[in-house]
N, C-alpha and C positions, 0 to 999 in steps of 0.2 A: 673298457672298450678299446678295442689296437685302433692306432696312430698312425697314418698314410700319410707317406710323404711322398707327393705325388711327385718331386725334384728326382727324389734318386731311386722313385719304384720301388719304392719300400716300405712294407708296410710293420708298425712297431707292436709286441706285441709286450704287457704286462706279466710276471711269475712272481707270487708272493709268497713267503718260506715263512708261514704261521705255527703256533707254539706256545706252551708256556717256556720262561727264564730258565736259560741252563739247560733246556732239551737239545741243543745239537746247530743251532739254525745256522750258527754264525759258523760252524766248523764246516756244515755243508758247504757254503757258499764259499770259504777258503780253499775245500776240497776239488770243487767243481771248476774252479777259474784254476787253479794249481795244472788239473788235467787237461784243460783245453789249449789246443795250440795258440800262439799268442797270435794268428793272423786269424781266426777267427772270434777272437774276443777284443772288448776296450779295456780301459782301465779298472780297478778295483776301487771303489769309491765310497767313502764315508762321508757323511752329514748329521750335522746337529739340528732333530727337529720338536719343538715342542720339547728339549732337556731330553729327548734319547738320541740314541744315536744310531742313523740307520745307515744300512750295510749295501749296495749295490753294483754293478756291473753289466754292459748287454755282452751278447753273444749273437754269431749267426750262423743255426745246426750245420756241421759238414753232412753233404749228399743233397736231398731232396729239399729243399725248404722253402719252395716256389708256390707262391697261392696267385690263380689268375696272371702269369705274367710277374708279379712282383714280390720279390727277394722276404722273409720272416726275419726279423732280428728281435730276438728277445733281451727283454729287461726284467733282471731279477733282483728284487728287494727284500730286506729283513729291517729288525730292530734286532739290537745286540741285545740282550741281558732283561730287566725287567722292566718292561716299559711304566712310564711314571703318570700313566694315566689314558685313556680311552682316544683321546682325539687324535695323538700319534698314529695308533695303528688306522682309524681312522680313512687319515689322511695317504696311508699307504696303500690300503685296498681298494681305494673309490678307482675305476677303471680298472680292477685285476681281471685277465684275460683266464687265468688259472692260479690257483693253490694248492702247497704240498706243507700238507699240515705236520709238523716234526713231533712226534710225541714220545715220551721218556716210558723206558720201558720198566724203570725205576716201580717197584707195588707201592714203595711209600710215596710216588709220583702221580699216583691212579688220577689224584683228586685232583692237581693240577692240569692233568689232561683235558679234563672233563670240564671244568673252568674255564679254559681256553679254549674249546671246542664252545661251549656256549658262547664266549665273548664273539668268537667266529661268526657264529649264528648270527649273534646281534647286531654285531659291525655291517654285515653282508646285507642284513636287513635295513639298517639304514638306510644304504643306498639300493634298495626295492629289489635287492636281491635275496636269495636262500641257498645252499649248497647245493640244490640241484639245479640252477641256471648256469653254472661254470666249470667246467674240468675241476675234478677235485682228487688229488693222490693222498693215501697217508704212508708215513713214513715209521716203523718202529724201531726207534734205536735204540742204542745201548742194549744190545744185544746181547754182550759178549758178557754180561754179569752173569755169575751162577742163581741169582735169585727173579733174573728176568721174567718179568709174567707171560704165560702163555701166550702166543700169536693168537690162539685161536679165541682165548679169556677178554684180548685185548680190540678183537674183531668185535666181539661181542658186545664192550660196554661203548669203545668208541666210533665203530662204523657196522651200524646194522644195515645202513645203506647200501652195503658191500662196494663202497668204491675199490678203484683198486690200489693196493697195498703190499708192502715190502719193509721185511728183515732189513737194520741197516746196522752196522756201527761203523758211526763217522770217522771215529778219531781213526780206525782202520782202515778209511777209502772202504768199506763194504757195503753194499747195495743203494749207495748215493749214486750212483749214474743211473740206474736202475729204475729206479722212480721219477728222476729227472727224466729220462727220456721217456718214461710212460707218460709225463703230463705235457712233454713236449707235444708229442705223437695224437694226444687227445685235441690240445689247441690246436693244431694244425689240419684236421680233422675236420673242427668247429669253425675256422675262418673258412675252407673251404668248400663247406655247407654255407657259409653267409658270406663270400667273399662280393658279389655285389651290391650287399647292404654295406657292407664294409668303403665300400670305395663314395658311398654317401656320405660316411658320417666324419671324415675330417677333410677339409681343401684346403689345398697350401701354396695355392695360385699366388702370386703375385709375393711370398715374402723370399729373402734370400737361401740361399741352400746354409749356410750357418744359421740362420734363422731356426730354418726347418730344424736341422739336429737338435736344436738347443731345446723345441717343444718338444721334441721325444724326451732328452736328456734330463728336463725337470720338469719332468709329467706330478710329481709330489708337489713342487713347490706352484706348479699352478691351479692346483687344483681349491686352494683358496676363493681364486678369484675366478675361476666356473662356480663356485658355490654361490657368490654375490650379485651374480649377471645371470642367474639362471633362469626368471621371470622374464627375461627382456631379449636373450640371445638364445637363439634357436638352431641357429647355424653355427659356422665354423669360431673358431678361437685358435686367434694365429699370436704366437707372442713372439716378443723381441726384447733384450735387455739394450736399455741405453744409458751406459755412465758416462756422467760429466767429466769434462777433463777435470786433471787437476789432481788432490793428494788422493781421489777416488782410486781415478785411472792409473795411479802408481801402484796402490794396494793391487790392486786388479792384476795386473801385468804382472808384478808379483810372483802369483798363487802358481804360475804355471813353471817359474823358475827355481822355487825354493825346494829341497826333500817334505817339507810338513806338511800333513794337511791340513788344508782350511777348517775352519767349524764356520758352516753356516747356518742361521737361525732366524726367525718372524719376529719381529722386534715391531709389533700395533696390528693396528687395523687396513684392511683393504681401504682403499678411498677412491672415486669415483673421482676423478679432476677434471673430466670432459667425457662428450656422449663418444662412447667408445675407448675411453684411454683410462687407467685406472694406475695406480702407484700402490707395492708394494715396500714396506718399508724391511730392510733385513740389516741384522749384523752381521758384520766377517771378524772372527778375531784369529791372529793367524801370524806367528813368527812372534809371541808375550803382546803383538797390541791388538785392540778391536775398533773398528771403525762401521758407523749405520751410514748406508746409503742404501736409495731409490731404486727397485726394479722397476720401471713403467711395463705396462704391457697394454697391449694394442688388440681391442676386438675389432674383427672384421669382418662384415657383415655384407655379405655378398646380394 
């Protein structure tokens, strides 16, 4: 579900790049920040979650990309390589606004598509969804092999659906923008068929505008702690990171000035420490050391 940040009129919108291992995901998402001018993209950003390692960056479409008054900026997430287990992806699809499913065009690939397309299913279902409640593209790459399976073989076993669909090979920049901008086009679409349900479902009254960014920016890492408060909070969920001075706040400061990046990770459990305040506990290991400290985050319950 997209993210209103009602500070800077903008509202956030989720893109997940779904897959099995080695179909393409991670090459798109290089491909796609590669072509976009760098005034309208952030950073390229990786994180350790759950032991994978996921891949992401927002963007905000040049032209049109006005819902109601306020600005679209997408966030687009993957996991690199094989994920190591179900709760990752998970954790990365709960609120996906759209999916652009990467499938290998590989014959001896058939079955991993089809694997993953099922896990798709089930993920989605999880969270009381199904591929026909959300923009869904598929992508077919790997194209450019002489033993590539038909387009039309590969409509057939993995999208009877007829979502829509496109030829790609990545490693060539060919028909990655192509599909991205189909699932753009479709989201944007779909917020502005619900753009005033939309402006319901997150308020951002009273926290700071770095505040605000930061709940867009780790929509994955909070989403732990929506899963523990979900009996009890009905309304908005505003977070806020707050580190202790100290050899915390030195690591911290850090991260912004060294070449490497950080590997951040959930190191326990959510824990409740007061009605509305709850502590995340995470590792940073980052420049050979690693150090756990506290994210508090702050429900707020209007």
């Amino acid at each position: 579900m997209a993210l209103v940040n009602r500070i800077k009129r903008e509202i956030n919108a989720k893109l997940v790049f779904f897959g099995p291992a080695q179909s393409g995901k991670s090459t798109n998402l290089n491909l796609i920040y590669s072509k976009l001018k760098s005034e309208f993209r952030g950073k390229l950003k990786s994180m350790n979650i759950q032991g994978d390692r996921m891949l992401f960056f927002d963007f905000t479409p040049p032209g049109n990309g006005n819902v109601n008054g306020f600005n679209v900026r997408f966030h687009i997430y993957t996991l690199k390589g094989e994920a190591k287990g179900v709760s990752s992806w998970k954790m990365v699809l709960k609120g996906a606004d759209g999916v652009l499913f990467v499938a290998d065009s590989a014959p001896d690939r058939m079955a991993a598509n089809r694997e993953s397309l099922k896990n798709l299913a089930e993920q989605l279902g999880a969270h009381g969804q199904d591929l026909a409640d959300i923009p869904v593209v598929f992508e077919y790459n790997r194209r450019d092999r002489i033993d590539a399976v038909p387009v039309e073989e590969m409509q057939r076993i993995l999208n009877p659906g007829n979502f829509p669909h496109f030829p790609a090979t990545a490693s060539r920049g060919e028909g990655v923008l192509n599909a991205l901008l189909s699932l753009v086009r479709t989201v944007l679409k779909r917020l502005r068929e619900t753009g005033l349900e939309l402006e319901e479902c997150v308020e951002t009254r009273g926290v700071s505008e770095r505040a605000a960014e930061e709940l867009a920016e780790s929509q994955v890492m909070a989403e732990p702690v929506a899963d523990a408060i979900a009996d009890e909070v009905t309304t908005s969920l505003l977070a806020e990171e707050e580190f202790a001075a100290g050899p915390e706040a030195a690591i911290v400061a850090a991260l912004s000035t060294h070449g490497e990046e950080p590997e951040v990770s959930l190191n326990g459990e959510v824990e409740m420490v007061a009605p509305g305040r709850l502590r995340l506990p995470i590792t940073i290991k980052y420049a050979g050391k690693e150090k756990t400290i506290a994210l508090n985050l702050t429900v707020g319950i209007d």
